[in-house]
FIROVO-317351 format. One record per residue (C-alpha): residue number from 1; residue in three letters; x, y, z. Coordinates in nm, 4 decimals, decimal comma. Example, Ala and Ser with C-alpha at 12.3 -4.5 7.8 and 13.67 -1.06 7.14 Angstrom:
<1 'Ala' <1,2300 -0,4500 0,7800>>,
<2 'Ser' <1,3670 -0,1060 0,7140>>,
END
This chain:
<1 'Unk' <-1,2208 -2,9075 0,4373>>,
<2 'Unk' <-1,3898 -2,8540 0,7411>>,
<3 'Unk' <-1,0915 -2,9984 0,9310>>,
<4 'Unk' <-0,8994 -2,7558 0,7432>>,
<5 'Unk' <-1,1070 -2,4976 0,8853>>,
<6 'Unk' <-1,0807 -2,5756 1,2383>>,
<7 'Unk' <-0,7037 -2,6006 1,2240>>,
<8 'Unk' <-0,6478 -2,2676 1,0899>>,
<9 'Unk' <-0,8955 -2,1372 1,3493>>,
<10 'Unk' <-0,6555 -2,3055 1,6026>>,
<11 'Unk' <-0,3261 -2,1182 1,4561>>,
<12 'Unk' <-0,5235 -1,8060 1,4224>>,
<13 'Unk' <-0,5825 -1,8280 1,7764>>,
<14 'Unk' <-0,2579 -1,9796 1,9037>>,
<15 'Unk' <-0,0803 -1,6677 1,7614>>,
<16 'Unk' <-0,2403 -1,4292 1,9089>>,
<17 'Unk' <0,0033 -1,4975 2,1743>>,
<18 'Unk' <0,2703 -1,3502 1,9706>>,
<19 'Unk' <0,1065 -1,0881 1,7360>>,
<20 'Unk' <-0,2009 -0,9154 1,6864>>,
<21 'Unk' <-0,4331 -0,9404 1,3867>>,
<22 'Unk' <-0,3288 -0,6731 1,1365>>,
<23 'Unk' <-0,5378 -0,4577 1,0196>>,
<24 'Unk' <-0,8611 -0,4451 0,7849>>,
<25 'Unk' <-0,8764 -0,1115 0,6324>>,
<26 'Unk' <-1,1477 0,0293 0,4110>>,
<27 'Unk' <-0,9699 0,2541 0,1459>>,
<28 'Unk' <-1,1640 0,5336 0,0133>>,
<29 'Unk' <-0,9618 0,6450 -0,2453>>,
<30 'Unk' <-0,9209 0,2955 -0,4312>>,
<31 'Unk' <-1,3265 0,2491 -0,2751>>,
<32 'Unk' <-1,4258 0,6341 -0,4937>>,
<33 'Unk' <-1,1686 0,5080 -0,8100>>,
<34 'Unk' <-1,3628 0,1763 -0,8798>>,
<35 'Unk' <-1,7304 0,2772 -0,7472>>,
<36 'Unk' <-1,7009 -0,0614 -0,5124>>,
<37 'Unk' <-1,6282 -0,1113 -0,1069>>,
<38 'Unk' <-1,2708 -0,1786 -0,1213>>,
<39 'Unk' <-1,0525 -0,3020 0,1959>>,
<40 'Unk' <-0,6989 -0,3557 0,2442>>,
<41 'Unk' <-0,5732 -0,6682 0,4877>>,
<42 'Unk' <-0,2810 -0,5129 0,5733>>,
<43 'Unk' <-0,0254 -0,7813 0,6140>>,
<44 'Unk' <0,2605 -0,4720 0,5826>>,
<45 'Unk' <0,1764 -0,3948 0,9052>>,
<46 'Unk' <0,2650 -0,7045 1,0948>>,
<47 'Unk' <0,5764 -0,7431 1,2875>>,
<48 'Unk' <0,7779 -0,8063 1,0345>>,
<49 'Unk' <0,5736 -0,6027 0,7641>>,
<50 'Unk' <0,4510 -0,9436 0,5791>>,
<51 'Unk' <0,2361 -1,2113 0,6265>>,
<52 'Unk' <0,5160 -1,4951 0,6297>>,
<53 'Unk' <0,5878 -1,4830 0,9770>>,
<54 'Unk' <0,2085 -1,6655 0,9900>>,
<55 'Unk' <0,3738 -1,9423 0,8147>>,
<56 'Unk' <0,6584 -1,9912 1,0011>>,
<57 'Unk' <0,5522 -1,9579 1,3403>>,
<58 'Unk' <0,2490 -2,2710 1,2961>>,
<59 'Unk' <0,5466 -2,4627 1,1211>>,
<60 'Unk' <0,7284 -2,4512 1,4367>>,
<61 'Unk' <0,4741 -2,4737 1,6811>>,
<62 'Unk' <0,3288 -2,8031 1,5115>>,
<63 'Unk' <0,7078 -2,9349 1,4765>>,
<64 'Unk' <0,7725 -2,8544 1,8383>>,
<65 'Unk' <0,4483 -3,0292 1,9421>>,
<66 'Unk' <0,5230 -3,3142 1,7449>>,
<67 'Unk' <0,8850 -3,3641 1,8879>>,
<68 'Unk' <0,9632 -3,1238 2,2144>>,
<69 'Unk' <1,2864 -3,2136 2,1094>>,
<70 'Unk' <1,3350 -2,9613 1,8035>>,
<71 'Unk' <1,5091 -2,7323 1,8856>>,
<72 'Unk' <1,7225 -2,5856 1,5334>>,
<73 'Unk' <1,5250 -2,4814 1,1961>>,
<74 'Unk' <1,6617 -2,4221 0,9072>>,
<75 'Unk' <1,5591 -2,2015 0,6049>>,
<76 'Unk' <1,6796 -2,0523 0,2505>>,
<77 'Unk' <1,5734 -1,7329 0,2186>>,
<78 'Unk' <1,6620 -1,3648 0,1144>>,
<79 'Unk' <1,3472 -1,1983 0,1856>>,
<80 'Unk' <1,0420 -1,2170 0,4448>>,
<81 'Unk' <1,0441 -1,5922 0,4976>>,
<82 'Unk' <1,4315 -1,5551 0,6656>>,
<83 'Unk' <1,2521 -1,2394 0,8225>>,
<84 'Unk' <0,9356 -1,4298 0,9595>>,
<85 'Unk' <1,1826 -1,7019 1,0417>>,
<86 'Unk' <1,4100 -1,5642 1,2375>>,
<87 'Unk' <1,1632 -1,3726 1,4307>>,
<88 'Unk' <0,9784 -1,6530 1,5928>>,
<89 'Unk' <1,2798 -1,8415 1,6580>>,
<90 'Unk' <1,3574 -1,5784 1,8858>>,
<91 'Unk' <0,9946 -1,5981 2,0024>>,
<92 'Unk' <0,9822 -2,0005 2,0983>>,
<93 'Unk' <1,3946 -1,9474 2,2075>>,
<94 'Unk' <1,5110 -2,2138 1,9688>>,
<95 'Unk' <1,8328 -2,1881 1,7163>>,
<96 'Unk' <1,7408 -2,0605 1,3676>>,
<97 'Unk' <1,9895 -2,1089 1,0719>>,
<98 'Unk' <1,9174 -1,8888 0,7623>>,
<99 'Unk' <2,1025 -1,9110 0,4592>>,
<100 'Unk' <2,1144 -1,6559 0,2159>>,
<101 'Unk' <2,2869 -1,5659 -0,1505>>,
<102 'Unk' <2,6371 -1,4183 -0,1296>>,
<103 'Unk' <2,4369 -1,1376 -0,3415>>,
<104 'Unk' <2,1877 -1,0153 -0,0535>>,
<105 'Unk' <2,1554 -0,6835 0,0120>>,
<106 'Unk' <2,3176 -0,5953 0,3461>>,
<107 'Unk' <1,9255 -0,4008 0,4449>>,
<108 'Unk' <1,7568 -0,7752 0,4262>>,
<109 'Unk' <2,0824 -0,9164 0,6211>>,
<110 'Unk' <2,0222 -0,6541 0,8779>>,
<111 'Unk' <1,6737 -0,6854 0,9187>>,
<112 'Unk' <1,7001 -1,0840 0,9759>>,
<113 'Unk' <1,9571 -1,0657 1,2755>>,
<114 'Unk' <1,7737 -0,8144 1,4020>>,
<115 'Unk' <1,4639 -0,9582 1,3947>>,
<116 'Unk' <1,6384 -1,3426 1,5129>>,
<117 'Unk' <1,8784 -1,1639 1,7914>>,
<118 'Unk' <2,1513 -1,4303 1,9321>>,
<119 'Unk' <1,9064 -1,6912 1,8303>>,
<120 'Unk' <1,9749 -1,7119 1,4402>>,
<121 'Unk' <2,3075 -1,7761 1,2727>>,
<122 'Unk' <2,3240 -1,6094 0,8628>>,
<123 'Unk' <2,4664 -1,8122 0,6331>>,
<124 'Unk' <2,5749 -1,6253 0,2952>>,
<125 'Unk' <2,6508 -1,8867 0,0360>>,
<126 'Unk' <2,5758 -1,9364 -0,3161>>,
<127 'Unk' <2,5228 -1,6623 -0,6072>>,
<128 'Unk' <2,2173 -1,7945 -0,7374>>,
<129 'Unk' <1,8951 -1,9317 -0,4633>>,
<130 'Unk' <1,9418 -2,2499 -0,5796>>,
<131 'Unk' <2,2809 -2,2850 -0,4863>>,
<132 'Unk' <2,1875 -2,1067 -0,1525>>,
<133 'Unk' <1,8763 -2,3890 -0,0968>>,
<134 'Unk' <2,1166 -2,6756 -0,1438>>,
<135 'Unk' <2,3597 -2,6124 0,1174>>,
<136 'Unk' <2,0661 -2,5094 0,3339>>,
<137 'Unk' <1,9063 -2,8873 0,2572>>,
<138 'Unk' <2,2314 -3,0137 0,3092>>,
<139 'Unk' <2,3345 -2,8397 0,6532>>,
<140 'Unk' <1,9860 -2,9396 0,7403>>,
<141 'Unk' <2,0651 -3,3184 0,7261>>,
<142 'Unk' <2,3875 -3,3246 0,8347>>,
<143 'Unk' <2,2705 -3,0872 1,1833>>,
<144 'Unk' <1,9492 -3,3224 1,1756>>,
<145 'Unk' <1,7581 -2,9665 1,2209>>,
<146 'Unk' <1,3715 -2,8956 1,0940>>,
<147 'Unk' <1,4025 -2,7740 0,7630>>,
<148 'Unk' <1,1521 -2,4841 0,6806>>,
<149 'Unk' <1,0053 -2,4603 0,3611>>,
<150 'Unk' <0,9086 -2,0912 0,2443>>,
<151 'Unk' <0,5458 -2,2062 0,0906>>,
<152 'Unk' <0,5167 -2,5783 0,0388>>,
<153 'Unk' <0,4297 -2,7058 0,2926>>,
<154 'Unk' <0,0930 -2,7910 0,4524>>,
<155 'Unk' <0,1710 -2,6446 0,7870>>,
<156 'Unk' <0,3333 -2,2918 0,6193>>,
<157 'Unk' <-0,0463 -2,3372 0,3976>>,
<158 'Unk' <-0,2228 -2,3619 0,7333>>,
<159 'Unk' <-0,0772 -2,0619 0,8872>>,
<160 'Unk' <-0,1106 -1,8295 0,5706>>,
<161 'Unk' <-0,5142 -1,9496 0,6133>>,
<162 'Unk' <-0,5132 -1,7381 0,9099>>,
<163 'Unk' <-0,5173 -1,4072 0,6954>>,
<164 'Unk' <-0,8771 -1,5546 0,5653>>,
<165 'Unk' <-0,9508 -1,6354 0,9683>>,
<166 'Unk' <-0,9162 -1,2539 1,0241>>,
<167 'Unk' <-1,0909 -1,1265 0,7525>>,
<168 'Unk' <-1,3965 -1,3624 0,7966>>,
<169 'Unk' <-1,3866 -1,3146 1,1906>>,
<170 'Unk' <-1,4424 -0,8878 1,0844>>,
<171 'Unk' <-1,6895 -0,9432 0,8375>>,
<172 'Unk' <-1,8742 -1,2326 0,9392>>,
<173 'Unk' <-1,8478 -1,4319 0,5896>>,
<174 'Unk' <-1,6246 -1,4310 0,3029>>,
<175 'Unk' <-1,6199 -1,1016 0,1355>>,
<176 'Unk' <-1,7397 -1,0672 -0,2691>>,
<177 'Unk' <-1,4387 -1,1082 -0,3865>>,
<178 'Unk' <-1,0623 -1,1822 -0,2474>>,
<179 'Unk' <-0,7946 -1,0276 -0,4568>>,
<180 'Unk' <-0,4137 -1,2269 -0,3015>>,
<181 'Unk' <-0,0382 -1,2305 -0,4466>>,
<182 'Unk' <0,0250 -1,5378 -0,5872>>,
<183 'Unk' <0,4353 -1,6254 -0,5682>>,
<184 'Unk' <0,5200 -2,0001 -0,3886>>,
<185 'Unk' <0,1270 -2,0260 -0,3494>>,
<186 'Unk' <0,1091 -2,0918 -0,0002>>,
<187 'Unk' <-0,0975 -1,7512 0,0866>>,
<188 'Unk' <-0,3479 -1,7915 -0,2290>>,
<189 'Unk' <-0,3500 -2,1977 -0,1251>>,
<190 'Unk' <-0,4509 -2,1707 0,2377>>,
<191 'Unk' <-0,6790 -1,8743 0,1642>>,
<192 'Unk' <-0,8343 -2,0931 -0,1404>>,
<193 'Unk' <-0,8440 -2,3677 0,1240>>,
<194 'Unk' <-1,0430 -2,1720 0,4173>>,
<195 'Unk' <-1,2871 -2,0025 0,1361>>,
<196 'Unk' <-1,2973 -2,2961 -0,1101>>,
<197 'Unk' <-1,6255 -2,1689 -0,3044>>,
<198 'Unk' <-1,5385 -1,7843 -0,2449>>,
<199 'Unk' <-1,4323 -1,5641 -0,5696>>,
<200 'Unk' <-1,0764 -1,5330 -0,5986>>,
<201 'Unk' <-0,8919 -1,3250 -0,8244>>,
<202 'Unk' <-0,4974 -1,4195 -0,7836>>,
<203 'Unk' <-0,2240 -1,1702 -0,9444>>,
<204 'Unk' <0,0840 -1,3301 -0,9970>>,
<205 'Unk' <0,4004 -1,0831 -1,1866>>,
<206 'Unk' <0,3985 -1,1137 -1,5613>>,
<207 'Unk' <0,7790 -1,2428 -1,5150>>,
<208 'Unk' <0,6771 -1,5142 -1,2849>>,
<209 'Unk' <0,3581 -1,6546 -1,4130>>,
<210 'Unk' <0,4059 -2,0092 -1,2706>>,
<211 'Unk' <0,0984 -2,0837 -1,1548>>,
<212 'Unk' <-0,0614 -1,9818 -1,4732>>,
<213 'Unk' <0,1925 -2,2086 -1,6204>>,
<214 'Unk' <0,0867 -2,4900 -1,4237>>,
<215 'Unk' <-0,3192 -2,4649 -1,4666>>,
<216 'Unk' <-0,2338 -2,4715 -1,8548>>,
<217 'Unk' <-0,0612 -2,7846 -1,8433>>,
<218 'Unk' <-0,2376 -2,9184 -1,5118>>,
<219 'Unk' <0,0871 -2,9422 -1,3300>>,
<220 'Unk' <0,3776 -2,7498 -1,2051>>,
<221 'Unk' <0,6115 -2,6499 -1,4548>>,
<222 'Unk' <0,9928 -2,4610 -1,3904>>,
<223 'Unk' <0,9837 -2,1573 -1,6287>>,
<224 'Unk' <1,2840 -2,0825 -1,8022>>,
<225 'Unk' <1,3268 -1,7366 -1,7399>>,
<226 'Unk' <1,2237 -1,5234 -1,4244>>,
<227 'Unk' <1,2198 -1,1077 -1,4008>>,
<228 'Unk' <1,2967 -1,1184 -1,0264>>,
<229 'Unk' <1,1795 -0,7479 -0,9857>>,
<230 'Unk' <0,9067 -0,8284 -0,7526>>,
<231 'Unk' <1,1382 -1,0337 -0,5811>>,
<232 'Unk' <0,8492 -1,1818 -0,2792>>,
<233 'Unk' <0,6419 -1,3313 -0,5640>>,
<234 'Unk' <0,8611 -1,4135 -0,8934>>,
<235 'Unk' <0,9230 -1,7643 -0,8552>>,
<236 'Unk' <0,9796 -2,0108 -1,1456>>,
<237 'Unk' <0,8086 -2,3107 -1,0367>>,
<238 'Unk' <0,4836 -2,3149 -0,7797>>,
<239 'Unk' <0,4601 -2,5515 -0,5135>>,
<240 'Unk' <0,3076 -2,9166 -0,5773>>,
<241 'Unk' <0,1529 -2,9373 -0,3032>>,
<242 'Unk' <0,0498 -2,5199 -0,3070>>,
<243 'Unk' <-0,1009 -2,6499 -0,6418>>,
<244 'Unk' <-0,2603 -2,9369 -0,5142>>,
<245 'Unk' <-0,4935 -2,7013 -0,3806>>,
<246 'Unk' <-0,5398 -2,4225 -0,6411>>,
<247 'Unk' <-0,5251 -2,6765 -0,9618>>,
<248 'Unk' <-0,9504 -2,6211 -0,9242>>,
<249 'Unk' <-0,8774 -2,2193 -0,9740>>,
<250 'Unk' <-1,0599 -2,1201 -1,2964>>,
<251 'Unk' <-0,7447 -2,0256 -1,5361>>,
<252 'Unk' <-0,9074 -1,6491 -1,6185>>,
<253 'Unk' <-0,9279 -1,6080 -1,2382>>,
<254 'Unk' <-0,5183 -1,5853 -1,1994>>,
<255 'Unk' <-0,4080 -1,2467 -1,3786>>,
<256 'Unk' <-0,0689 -1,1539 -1,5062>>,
<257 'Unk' <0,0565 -0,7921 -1,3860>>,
<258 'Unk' <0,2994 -0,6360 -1,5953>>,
<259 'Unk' <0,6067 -0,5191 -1,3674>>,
<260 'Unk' <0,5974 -0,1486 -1,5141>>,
<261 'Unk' <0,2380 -0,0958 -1,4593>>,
<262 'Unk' <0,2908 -0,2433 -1,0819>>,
<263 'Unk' <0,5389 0,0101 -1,0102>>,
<264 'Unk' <0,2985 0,3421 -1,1050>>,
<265 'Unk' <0,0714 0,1415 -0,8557>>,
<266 'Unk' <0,3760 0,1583 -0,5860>>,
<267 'Unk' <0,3795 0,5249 -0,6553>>,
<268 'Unk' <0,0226 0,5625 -0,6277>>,
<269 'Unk' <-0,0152 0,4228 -0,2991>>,
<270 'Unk' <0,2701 0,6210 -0,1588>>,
<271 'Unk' <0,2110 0,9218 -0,2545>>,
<272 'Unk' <-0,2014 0,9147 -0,2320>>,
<273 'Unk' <-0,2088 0,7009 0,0747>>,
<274 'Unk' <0,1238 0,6979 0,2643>>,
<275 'Unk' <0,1475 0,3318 0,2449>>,
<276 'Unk' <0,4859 0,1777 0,1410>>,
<277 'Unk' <0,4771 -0,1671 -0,0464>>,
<278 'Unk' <0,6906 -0,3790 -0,1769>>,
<279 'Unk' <0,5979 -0,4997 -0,5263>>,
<280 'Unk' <0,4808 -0,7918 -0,4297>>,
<281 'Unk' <0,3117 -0,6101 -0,1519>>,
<282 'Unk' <0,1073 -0,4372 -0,4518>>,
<283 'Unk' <0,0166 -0,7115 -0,6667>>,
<284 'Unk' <-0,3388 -0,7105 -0,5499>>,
<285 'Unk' <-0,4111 -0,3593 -0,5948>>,
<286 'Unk' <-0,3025 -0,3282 -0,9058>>,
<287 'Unk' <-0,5006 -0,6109 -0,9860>>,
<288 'Unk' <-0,8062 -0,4076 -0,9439>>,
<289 'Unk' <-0,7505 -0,2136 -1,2912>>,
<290 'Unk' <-0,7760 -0,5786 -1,4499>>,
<291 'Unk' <-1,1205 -0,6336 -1,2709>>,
<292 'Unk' <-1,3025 -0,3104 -1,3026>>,
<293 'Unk' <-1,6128 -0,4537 -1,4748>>,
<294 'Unk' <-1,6527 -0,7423 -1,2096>>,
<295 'Unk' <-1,6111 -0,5452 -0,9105>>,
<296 'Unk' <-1,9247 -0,2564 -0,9319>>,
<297 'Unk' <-2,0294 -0,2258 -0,6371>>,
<298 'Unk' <-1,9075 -0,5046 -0,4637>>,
<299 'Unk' <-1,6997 -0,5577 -0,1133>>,
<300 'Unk' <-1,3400 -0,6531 -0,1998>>,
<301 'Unk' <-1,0323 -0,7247 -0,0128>>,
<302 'Unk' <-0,7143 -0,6852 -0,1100>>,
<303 'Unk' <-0,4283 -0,8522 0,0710>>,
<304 'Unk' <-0,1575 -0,6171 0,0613>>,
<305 'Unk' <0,1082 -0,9119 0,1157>>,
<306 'Unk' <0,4151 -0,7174 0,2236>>,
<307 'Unk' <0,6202 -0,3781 0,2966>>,
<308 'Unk' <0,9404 -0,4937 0,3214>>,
<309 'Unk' <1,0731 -0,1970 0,0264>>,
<310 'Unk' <1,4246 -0,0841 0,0061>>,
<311 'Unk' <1,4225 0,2745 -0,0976>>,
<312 'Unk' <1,7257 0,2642 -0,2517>>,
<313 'Unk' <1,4933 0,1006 -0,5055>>,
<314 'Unk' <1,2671 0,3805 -0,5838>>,
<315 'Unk' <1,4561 0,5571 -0,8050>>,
<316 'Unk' <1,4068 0,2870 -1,0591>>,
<317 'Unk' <1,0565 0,2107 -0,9376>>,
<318 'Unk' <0,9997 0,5839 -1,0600>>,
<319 'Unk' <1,1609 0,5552 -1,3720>>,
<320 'Unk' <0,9397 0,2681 -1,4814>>,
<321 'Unk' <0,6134 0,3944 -1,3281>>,
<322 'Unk' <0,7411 0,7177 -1,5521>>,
<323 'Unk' <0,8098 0,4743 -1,8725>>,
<324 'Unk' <0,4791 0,3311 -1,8104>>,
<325 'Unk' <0,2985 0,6085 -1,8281>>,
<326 'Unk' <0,4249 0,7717 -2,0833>>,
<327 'Unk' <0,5630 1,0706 -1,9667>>,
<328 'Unk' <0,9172 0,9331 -2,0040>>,
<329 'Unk' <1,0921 0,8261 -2,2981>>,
<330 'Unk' <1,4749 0,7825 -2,4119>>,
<331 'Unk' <1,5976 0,8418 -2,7816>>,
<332 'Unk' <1,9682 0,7865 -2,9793>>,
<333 'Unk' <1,9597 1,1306 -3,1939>>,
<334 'Unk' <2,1797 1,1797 -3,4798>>,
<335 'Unk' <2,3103 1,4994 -3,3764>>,
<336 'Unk' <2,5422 1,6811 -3,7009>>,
<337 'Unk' <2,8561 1,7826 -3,4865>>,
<338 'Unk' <2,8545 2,1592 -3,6105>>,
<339 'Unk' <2,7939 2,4687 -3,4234>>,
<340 'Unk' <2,4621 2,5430 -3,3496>>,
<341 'Unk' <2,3114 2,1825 -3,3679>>,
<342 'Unk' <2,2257 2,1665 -3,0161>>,
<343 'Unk' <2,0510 2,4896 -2,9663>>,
<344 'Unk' <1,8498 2,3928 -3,2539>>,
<345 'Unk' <1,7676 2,0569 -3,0725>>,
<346 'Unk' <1,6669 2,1951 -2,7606>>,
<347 'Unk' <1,4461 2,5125 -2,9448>>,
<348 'Unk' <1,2189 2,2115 -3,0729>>,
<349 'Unk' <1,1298 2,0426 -2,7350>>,
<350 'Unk' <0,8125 2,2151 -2,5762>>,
<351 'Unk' <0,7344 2,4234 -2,2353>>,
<352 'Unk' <0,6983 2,1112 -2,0100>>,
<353 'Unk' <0,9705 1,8792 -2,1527>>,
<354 'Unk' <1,2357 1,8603 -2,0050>>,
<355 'Unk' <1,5851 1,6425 -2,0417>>,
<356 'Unk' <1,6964 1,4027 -1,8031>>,
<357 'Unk' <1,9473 1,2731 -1,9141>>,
<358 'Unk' <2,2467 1,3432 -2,2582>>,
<359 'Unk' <2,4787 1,1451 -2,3206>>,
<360 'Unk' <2,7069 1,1218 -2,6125>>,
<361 'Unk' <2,7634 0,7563 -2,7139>>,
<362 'Unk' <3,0293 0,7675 -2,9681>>,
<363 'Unk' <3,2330 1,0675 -2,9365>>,
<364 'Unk' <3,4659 0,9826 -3,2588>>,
<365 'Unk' <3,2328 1,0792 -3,5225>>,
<366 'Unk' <3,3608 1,3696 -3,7393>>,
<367 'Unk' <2,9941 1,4481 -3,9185>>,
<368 'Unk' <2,7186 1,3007 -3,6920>>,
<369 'Unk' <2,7079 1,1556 -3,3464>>,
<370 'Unk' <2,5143 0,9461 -3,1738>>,
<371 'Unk' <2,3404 1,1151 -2,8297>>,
<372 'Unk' <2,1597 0,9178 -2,5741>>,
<373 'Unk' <1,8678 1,1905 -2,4754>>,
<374 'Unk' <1,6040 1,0948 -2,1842>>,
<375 'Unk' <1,3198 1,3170 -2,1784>>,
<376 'Unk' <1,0482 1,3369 -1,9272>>,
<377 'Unk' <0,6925 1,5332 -1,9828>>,
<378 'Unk' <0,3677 1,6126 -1,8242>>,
<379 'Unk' <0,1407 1,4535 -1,9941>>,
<380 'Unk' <0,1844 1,1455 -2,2422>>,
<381 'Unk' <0,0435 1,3444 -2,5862>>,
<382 'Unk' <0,3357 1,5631 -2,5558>>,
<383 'Unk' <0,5429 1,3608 -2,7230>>,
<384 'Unk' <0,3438 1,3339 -3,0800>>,
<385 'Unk' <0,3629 1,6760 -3,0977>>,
<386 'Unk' <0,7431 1,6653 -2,9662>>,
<387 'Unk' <0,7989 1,4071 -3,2888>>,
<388 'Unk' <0,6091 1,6175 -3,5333>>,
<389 'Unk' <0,8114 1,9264 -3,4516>>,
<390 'Unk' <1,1530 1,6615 -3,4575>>,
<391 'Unk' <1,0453 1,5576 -3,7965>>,
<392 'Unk' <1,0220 1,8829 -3,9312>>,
<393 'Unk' <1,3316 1,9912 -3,8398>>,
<394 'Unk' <1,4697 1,7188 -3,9832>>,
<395 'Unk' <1,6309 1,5252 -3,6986>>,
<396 'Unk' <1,6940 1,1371 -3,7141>>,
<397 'Unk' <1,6333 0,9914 -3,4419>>,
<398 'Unk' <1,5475 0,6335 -3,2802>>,
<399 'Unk' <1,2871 0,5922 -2,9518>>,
<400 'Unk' <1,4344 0,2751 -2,7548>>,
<401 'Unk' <1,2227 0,3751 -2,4815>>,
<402 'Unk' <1,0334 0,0320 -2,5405>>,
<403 'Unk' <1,3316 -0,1499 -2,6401>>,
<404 'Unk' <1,4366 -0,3802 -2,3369>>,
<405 'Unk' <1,7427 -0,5304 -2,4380>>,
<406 'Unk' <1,9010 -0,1877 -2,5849>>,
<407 'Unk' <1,7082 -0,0612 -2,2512>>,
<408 'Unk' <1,9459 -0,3009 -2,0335>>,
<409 'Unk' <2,2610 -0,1773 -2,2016>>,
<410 'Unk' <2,2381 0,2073 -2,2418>>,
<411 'Unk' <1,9156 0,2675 -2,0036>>,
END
């Protein structure tokens, strides 16, 4: 471990060549809300506002050193690993080759060239990842080019160790407690790696839980079903040899965040604290609510893995943080199709409710019809009392606020 150790020390201080440390932050507001010394590695601040550039840039280093020769990498990405890619290709002035789904949104596109300049080439094939991975592995061979893998691999471990370099060179030891996003594993497995007897807590998104997965069975496992909403961490099978190195994390030590609940985090942060993150970005924070009891007190860091957020996003961010909370719901009302059935509707809801949305969903019906109502309110106990008065009246109605397959069709 100790070897470990020394190389991470080495890529810590071989890229400070290329970018600075990012920041250690102590947050007082998230310090005040859970009576402990709270910091924030801020990995959204780096160049390319995540921590995977770490990854990629020993990964090339050690393959250049190896074999001067290499001159062409190639990745499969659609996030921060074709970002952090294509960035230090430009750096050590070597060809990059980034594939990416058909399906990418033309921001991420963007951001990779710019980041890559003349020196990467984007390749948009495939629907689905893994089609997109497979030509990438198959280009790969046939242009005899360095493949780069996004987590697993023990170089890309190595250079996400640095973020634990940095946080023990400003504090002098491990802190209490590290609190890390948990997607691939190669962050949470270098970090495990350079603090092997410091306590962990690992958040990993309720629709992605594949290292959980794994420590049950005491190997990786491919779920069969990912919610790709925090897109830099929901990833259906974790790395073997990522898990080669966490398999000794206790299995009550890796937490499950639901997606909704991350999102009124996302708000939170913005609106408090001016900092933008990507979901995955606030994984660890959110944690925090999960760990109250442990954390009195203590000195914790959060890594704060990314800030790579499209805002064309936060509209539905919002709407779940809203759902979450409870001051947002959606109802099918049987509304009688007679004069005066409306008014009579809206005289029941309260001073601070107000609609957001009406829609008529079958427009045919001669007695009754079937209205699609979204209603949002300022605090969550609004709506008993909005049911009570509903019930009285004598409305039928249905809440499908919670519902997520009706959600996914009329939401």
């Amino acid at each position: 471990m100790s070897d470990f150790r020394d190389m991470a020390r080495a890529a810590e201080r071989a890229m400070r060549a290329v970018f600075p440390a990012t920041p250690l932050q102590r947050n007082a507001h998230l310090s005040q809300r859970f009576a402990a010394d709270i910091w924030l590695k801020r990995e959204d601040l780096s160049p390319v506002r995540s921590y995977k550039l770490r990854g990629a840039f020993n990964a090339m280093r050690k393959a250049r050193a190896a074999n001067p020769s290499v001159d062409r990498f190639v990745c499969a990405s659609a996030g921060n690993h074709a970002q952090g890619v294509a960035f230090m290709c430009r750096h050590f002035g070597v060809r990059g080759d980034i594939f990416m789904p058909v399906t990418t949104p033309q921001q991420k596109i963007m951001k990779t060239r710019m980041f890559g300049g003349e020196n990467v080439e984007i390749h948009l094939t495939g629907d689905y990842f893994d089609d997109t991975l497979a030509a990438a592995q198959a280009f790969c061979a046939d242009k005899g080019a360095h493949f780069l893998a996004p987590f697993d691999d023990d170089d890309v471990i190595e250079g996400q160790a640095t973020v634990a370099v940095e946080v023990e060179a400003e504090f002098g030891r491990a802190p209490d407690r590290l609190v890390l996003p948990v997607g691939g594993g190669g962050l949470a497995a270098g970090v495990h790696s350079y603090f092997p007897h410091a306590l962990l807590t690992l958040a990993e998104p309720a629709g992605g839980a594949s290292l959980a997965a794994a420590l049950r069975v005491g190997h990786p496992v491919t779920l069969k079903k990912v919610d790709n909403f925090v897109d830099g961490a929901a990833v259906a099978r974790v790395g073997e040899r990522t898990f080669a190195r966490l398999r000794d994390v206790p299995a009550q030590s890796v937490l499950s965040i639901p997606e909704d609940r991350l999102c009124t985090t996302m708000i939170e942060m913005l609106n408090v604290e001016g900092i933008v993150l990507e979901p995955a970005g606030a994984l660890s924070i959110d944690a925090l609510a999960d760990i109250e009891g442990q954390i009195r007190g203590k000195t914790v860091v959060c890594v704060t893995s990314g800030g790579n957020f499209d805002f064309e996003r936060l509209p539905e961010v919002k709407e779940r943080a809203q759902r979450y909370s409870g001051v947002k719901k959606y109802l099918i009302l049987r509304l009688p199709q007679r004069p005066g059935a409306l008014r009579e509707f809206l005289n029941v809801l309260g001073p601070d409710d107000d609609i957001a949305r009406f829609e008529y969903m079958k427009k045919s019906a001669r007695n009754f019809g079937s209205v699609l109502i979204g209603i949002e309110t300022s605090q969550p106990q609004n709506f008993a009392r909005l049911f009570e008065r509903l019930d009285a009246a004598g409305f039928v109605y249905t809440d499908i606020t919670n519902d997520e397959l009706l959600a996914q069709f009329v939401i």
